[in-house]
C-alpha positions in Angstrom: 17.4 0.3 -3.8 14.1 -0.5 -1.8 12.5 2.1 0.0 9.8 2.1 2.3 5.9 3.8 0.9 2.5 4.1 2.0 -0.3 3.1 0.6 -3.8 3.6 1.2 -7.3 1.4 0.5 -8.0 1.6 -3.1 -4.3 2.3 -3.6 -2.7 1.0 -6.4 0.3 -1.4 -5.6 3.6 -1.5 -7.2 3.0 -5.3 -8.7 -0.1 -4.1 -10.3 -2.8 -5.3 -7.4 -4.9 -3.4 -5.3 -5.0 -2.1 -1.9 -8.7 -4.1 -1.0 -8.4 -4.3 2.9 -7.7 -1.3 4.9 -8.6 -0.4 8.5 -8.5 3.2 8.0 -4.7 3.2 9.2 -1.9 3.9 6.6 -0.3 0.9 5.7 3.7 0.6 5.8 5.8 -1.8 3.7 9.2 -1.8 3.4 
């Protein structure tokens, strides 16, 4: 089951990368 989350810059991804660009919005992937 796939939900949608928010990250943030700095914010640790669920594949193991990191959140490196981020215009100071929250970020939505789903």
């Amino acid at each position: 089951m796939t939900e949608g989350y928010f990250i943030r810059k700095d914010d640790w991804t669920t594949c193991g990368g990191k959140v490196l660009e981020a215009d100071g919005h929250l970020m939505m992937f789903d």
